[in-house]
MARRO-93648 format. One record per atom (N, C-alpha, C, CB): residue number from 1; residue in one letter; atom name; x, y, z. Coordinates in steps of 0.1 Angstrom, whole numbers, plus 5000, padded with zeros to 4 digits. Glycine has a CB too. Layout:
+--------+-------+-------+------+------+------+
| drendo | vexdo | domar |   px |   py |   pz |
+--------+-------+-------+------+------+------+
|    NUM |     a |    CA |    X |    Y |    Z |
...
+--------+-------+-------+------+------+------+
This chain:
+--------+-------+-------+------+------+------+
| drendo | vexdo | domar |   px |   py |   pz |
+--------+-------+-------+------+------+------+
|      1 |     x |     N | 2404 | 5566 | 1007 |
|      1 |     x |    CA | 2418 | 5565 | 1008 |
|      1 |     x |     C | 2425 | 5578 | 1004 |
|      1 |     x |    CB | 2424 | 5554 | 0999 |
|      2 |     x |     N | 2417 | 5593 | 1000 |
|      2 |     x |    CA | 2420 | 5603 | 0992 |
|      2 |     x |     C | 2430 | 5608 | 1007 |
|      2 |     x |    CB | 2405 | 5613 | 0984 |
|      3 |     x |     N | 2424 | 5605 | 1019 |
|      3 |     x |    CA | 2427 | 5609 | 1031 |
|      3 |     x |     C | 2447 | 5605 | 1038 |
|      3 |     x |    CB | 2414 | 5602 | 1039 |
|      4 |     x |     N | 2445 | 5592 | 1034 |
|      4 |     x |    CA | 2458 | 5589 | 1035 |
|      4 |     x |     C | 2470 | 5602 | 1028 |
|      4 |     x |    CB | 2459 | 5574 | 1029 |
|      5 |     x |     N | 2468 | 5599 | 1011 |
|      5 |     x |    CA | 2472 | 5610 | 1005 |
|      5 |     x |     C | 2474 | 5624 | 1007 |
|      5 |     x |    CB | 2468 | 5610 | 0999 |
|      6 |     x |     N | 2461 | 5628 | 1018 |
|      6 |     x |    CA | 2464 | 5643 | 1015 |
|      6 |     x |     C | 2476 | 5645 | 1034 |
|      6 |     x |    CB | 2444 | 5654 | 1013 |
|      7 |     x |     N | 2472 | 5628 | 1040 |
|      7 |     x |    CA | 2482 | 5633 | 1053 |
|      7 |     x |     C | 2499 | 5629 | 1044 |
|      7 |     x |    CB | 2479 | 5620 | 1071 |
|      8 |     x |     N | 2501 | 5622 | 1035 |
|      8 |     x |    CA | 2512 | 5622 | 1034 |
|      8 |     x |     C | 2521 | 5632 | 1024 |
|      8 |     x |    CB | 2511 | 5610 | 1031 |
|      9 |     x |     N | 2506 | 5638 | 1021 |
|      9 |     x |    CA | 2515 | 5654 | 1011 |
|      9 |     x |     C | 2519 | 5663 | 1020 |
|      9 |     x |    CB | 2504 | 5664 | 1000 |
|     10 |     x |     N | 2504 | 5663 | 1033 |
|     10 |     x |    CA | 2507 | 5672 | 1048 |
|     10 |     x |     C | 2525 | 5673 | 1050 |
|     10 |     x |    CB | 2499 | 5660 | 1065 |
|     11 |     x |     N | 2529 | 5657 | 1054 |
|     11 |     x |    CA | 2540 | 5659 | 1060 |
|     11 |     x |     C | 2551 | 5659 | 1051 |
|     11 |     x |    CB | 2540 | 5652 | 1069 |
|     12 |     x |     N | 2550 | 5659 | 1039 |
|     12 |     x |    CA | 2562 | 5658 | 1032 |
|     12 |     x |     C | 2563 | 5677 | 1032 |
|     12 |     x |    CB | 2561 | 5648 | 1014 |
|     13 |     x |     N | 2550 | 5685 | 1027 |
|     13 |     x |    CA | 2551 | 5696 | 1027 |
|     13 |     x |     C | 2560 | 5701 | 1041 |
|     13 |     x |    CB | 2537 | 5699 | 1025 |
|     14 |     x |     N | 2555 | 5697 | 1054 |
|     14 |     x |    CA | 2563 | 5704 | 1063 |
|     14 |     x |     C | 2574 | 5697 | 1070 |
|     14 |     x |    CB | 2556 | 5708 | 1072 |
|     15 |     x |     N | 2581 | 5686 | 1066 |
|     15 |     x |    CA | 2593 | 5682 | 1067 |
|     15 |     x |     C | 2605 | 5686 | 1056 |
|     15 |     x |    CB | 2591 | 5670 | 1068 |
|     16 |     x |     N | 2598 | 5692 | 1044 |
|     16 |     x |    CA | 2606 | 5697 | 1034 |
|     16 |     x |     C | 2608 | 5717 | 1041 |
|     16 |     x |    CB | 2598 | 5694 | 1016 |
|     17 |     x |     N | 2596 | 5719 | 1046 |
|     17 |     x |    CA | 2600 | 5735 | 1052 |
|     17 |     x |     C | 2610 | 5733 | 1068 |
|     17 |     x |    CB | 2582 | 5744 | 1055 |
|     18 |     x |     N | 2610 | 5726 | 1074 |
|     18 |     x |    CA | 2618 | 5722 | 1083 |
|     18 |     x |     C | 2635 | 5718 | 1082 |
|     18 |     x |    CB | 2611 | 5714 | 1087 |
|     19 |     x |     N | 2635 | 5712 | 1068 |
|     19 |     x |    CA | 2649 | 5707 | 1061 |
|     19 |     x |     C | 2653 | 5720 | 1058 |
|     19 |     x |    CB | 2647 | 5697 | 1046 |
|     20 |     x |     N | 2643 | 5734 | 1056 |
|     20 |     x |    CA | 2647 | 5741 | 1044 |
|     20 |     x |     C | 2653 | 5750 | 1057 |
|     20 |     x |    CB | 2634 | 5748 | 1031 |
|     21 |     x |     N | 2645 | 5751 | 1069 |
|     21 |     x |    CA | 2645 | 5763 | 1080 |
|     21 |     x |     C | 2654 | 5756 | 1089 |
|     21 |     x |    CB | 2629 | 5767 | 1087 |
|     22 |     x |     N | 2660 | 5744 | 1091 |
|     22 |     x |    CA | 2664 | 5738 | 1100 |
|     22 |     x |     C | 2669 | 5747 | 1110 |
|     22 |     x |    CB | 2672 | 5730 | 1096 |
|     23 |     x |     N | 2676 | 5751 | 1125 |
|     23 |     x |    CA | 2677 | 5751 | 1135 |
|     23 |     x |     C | 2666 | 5762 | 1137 |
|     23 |     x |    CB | 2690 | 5752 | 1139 |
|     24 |     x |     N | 2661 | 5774 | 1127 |
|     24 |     x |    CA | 2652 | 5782 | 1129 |
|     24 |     x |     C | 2636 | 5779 | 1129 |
|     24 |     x |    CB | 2656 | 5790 | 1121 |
|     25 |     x |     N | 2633 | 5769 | 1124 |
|     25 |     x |    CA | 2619 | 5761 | 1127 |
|     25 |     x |     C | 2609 | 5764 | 1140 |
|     25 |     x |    CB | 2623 | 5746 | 1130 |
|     26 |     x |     N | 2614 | 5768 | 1153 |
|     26 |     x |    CA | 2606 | 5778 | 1162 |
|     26 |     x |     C | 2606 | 5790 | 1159 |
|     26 |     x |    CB | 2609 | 5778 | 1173 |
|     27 |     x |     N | 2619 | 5795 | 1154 |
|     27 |     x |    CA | 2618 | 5809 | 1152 |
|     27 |     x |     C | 2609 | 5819 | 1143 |
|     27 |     x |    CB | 2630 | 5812 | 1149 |
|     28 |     x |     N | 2601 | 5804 | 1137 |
|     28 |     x |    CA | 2594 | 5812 | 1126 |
|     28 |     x |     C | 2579 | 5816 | 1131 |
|     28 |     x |    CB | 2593 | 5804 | 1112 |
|     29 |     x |     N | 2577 | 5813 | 1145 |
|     29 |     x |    CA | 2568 | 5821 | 1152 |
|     29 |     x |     C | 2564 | 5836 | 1148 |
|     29 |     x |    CB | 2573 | 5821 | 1164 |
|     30 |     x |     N | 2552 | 5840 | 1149 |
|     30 |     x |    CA | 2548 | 5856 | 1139 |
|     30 |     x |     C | 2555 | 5865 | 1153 |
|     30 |     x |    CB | 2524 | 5860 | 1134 |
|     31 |     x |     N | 2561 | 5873 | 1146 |
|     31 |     x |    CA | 2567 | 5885 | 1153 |
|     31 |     x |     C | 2580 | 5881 | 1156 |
|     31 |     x |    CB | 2560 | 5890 | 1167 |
|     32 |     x |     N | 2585 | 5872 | 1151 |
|     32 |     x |    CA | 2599 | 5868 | 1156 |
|     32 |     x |     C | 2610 | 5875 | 1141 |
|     32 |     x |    CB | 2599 | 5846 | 1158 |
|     33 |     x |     N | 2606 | 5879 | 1132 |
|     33 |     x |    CA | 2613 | 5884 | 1127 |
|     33 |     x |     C | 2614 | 5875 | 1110 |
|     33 |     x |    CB | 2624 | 5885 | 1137 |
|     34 |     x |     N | 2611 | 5859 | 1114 |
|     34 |     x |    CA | 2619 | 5854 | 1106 |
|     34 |     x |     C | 2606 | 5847 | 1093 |
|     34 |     x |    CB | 2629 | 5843 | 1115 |
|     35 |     x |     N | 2597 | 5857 | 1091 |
|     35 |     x |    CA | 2584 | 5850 | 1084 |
|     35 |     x |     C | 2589 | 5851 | 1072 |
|     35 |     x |    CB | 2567 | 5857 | 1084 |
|     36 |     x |     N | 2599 | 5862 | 1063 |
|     36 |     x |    CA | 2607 | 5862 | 1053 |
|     36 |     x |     C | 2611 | 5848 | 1049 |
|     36 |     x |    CB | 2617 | 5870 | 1056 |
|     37 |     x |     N | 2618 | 5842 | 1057 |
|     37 |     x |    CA | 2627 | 5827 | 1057 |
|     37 |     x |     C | 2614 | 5820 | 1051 |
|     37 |     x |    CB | 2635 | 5818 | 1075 |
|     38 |     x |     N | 2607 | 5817 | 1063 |
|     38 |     x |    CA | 2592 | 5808 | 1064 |
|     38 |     x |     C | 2583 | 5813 | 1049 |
|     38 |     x |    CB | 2580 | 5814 | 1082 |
|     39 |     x |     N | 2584 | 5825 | 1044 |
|     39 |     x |    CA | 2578 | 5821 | 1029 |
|     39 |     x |     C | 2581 | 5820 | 1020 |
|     39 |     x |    CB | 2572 | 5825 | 1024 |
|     40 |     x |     N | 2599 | 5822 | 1019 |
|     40 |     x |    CA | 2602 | 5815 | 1011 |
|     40 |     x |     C | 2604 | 5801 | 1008 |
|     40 |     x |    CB | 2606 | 5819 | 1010 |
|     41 |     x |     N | 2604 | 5796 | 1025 |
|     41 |     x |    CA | 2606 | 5780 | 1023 |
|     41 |     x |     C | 2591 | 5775 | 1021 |
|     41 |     x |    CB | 2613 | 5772 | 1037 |
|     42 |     x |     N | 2583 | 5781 | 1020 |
|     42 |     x |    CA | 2563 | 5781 | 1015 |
|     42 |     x |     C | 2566 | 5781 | 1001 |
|     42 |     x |    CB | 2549 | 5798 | 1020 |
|     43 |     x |     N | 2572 | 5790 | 0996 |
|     43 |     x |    CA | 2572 | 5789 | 0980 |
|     43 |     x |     C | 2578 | 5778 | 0976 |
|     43 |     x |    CB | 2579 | 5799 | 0974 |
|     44 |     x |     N | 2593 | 5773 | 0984 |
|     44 |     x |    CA | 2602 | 5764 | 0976 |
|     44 |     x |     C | 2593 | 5752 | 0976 |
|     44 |     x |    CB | 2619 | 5761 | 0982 |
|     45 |     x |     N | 2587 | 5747 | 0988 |
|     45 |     x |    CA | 2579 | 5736 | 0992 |
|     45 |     x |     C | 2569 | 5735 | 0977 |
|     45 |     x |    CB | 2571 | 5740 | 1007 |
|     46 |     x |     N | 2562 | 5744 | 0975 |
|     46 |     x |    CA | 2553 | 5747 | 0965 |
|     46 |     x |     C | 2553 | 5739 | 0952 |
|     46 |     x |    CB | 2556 | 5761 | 0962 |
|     47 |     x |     N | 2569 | 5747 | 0951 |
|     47 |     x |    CA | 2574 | 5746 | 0941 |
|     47 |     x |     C | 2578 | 5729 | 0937 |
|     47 |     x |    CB | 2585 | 5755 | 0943 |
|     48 |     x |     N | 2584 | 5726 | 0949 |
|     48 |     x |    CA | 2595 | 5711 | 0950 |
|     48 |     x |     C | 2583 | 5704 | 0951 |
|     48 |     x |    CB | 2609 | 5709 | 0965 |
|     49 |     x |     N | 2576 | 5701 | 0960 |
|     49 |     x |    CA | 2569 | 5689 | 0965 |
|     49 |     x |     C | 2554 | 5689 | 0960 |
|     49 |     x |    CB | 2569 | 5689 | 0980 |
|     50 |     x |     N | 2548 | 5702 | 0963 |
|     50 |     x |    CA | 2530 | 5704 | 0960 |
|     50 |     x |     C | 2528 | 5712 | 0951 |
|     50 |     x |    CB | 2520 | 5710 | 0973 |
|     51 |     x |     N | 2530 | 5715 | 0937 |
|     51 |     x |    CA | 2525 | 5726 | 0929 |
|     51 |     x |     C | 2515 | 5731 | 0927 |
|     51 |     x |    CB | 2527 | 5726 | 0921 |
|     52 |     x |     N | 2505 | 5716 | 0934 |
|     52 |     x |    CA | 2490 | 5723 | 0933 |
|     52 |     x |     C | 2483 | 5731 | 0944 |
|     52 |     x |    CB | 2480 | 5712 | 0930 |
|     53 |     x |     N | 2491 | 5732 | 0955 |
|     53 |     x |    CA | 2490 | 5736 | 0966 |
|     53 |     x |     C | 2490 | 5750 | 0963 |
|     53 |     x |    CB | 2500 | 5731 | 0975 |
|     54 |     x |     N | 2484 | 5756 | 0972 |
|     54 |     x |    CA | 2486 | 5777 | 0974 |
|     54 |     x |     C | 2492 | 5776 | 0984 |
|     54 |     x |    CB | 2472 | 5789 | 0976 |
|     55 |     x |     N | 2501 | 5789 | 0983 |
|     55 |     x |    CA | 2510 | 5791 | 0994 |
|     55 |     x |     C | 2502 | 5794 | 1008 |
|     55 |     x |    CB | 2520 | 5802 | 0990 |
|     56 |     x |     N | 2490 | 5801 | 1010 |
|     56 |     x |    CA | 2479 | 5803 | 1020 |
|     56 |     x |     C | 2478 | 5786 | 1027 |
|     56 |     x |    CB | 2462 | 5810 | 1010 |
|     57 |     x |     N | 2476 | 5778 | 1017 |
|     57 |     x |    CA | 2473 | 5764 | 1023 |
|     57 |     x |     C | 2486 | 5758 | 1031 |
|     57 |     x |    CB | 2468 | 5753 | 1010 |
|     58 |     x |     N | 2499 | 5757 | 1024 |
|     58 |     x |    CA | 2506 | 5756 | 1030 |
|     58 |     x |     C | 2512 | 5759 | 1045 |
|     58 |     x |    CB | 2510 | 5757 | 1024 |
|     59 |     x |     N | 2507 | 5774 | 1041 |
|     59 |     x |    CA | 2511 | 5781 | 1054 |
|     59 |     x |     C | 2501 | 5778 | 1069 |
|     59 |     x |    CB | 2512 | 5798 | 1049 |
|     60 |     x |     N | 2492 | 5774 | 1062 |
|     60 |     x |    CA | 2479 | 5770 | 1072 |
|     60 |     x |     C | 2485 | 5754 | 1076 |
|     60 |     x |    CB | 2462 | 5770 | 1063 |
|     61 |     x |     N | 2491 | 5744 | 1071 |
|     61 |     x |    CA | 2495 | 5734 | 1076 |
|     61 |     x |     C | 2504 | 5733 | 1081 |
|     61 |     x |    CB | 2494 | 5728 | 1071 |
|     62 |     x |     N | 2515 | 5747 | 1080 |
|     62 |     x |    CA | 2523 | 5751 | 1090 |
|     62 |     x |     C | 2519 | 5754 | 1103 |
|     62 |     x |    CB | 2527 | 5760 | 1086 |
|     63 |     x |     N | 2513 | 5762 | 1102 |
|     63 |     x |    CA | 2505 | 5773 | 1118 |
|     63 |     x |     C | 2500 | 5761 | 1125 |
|     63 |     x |    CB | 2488 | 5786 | 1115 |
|     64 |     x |     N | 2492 | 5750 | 1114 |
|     64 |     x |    CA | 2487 | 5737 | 1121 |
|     64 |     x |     C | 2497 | 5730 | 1129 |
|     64 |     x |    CB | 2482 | 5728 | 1110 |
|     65 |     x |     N | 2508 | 5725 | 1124 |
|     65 |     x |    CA | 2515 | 5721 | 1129 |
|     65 |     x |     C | 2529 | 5722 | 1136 |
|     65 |     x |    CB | 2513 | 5717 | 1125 |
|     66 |     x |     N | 2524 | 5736 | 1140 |
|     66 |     x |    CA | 2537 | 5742 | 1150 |
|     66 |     x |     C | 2527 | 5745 | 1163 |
|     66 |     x |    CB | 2547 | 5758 | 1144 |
|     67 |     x |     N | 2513 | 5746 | 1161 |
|     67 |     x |    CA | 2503 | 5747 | 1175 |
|     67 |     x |     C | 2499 | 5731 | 1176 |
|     67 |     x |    CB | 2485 | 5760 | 1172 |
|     68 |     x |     N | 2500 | 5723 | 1173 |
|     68 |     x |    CA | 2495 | 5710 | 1174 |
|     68 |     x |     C | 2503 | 5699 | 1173 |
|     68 |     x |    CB | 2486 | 5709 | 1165 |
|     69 |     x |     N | 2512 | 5701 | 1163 |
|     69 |     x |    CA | 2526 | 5692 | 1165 |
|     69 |     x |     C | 2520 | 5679 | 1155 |
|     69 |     x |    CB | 2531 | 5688 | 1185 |
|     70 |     x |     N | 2508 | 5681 | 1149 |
|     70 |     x |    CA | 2509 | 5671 | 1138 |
|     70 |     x |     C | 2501 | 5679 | 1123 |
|     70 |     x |    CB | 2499 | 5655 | 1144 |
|     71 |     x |     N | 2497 | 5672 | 1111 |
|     71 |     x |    CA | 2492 | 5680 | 1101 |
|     71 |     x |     C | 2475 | 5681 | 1104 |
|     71 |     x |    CB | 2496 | 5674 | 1087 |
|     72 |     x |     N | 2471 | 5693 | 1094 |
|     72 |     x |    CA | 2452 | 5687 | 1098 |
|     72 |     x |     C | 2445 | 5681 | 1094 |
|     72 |     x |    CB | 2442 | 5693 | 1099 |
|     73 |     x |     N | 2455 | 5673 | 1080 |
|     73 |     x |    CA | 2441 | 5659 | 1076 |
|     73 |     x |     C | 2447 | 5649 | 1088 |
|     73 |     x |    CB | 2443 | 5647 | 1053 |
|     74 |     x |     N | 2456 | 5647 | 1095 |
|     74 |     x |    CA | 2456 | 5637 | 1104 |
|     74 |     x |     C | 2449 | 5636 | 1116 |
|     74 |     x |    CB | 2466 | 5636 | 1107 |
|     75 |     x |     N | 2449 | 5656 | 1119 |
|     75 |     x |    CA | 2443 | 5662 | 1131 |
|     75 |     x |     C | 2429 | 5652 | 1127 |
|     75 |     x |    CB | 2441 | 5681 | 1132 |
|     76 |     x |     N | 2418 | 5656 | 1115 |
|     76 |     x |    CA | 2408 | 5654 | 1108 |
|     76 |     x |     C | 2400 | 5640 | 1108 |
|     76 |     x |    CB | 2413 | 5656 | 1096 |
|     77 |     x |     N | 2410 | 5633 | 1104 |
|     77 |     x |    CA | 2414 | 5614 | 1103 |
|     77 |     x |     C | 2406 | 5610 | 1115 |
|     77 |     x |    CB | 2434 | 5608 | 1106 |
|     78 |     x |     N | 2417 | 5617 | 1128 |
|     78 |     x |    CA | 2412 | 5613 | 1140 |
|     78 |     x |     C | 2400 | 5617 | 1144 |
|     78 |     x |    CB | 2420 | 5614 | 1148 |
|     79 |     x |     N | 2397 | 5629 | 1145 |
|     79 |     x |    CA | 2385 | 5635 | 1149 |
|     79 |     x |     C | 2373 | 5624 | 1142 |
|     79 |     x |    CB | 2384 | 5651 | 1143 |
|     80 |     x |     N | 2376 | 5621 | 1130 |
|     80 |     x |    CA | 2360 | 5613 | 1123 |
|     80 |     x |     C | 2361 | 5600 | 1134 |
|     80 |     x |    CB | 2361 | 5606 | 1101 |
|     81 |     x |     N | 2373 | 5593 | 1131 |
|     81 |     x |    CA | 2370 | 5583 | 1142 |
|     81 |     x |     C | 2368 | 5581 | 1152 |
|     81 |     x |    CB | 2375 | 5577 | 1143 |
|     82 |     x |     N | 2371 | 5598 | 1162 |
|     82 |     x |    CA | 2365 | 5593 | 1173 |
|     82 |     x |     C | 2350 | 5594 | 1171 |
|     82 |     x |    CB | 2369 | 5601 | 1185 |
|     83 |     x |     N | 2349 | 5603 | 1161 |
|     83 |     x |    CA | 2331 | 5608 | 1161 |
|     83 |     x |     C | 2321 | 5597 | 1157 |
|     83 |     x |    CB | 2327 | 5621 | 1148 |
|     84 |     x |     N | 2324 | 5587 | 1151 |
|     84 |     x |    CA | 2318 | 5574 | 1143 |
|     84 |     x |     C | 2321 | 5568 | 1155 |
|     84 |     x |    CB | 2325 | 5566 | 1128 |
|     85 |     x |     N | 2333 | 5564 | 1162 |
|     85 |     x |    CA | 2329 | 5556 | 1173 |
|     85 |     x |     C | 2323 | 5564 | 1186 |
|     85 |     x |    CB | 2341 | 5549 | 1176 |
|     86 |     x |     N | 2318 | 5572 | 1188 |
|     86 |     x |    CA | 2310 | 5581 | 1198 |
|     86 |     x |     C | 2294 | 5576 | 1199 |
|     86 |     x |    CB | 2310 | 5596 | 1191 |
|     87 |     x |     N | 2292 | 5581 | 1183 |
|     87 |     x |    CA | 2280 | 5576 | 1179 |
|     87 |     x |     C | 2275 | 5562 | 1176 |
|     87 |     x |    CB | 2279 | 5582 | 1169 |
|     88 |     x |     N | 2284 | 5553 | 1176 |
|     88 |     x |    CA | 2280 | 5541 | 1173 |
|     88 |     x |     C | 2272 | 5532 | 1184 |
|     88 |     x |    CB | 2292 | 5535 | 1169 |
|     89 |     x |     N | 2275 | 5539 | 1198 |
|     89 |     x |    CA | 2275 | 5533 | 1209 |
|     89 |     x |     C | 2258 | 5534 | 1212 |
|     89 |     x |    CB | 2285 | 5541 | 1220 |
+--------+-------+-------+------+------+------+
């Protein structure tokens, strides 16, 4: 069940950087100028929601979910179940 937990820290982490970035949330694409905004809303997040979190990790469940549009223990979640039910057959 450690899994549930770490999708529900996933998305509190990046719905609190989206609250923080609101209308600029695409703009924080690399080369757009606006990675300044995006680490400090990595720190505040840090700070507010995950303290045990590193800002590197965060920012990786960012990147995760602005190319994928969900977090990666969920990405993760699913992958095992398709793989257990693959193999089961």
């Amino acid at each position: 069940m450690v899994i549930h937990d770490r999708v529900r820290i996933q998305k509190d982490c990046i719905e609190n950087i989206c609250d923080i970035l609101g209308v600029d949330v695409y703009k924080s694409f690399k080369g757009s100028r606006k990675r300044t905004r995006l680490q400090a809303a990595i720190l505040e997040t840090k700070q507010n929601i995950y303290p045990g979190a590193e800002p590197t990790a965060i920012r990786k469940w960012w990147d995760h979910f602005i190319q994928y549009g969900d977090t990666p223990a969920y990405a993760r979640r699913t992958e095992v179940r398709r793989y257990k039910k693959d193999t089961s057959d």
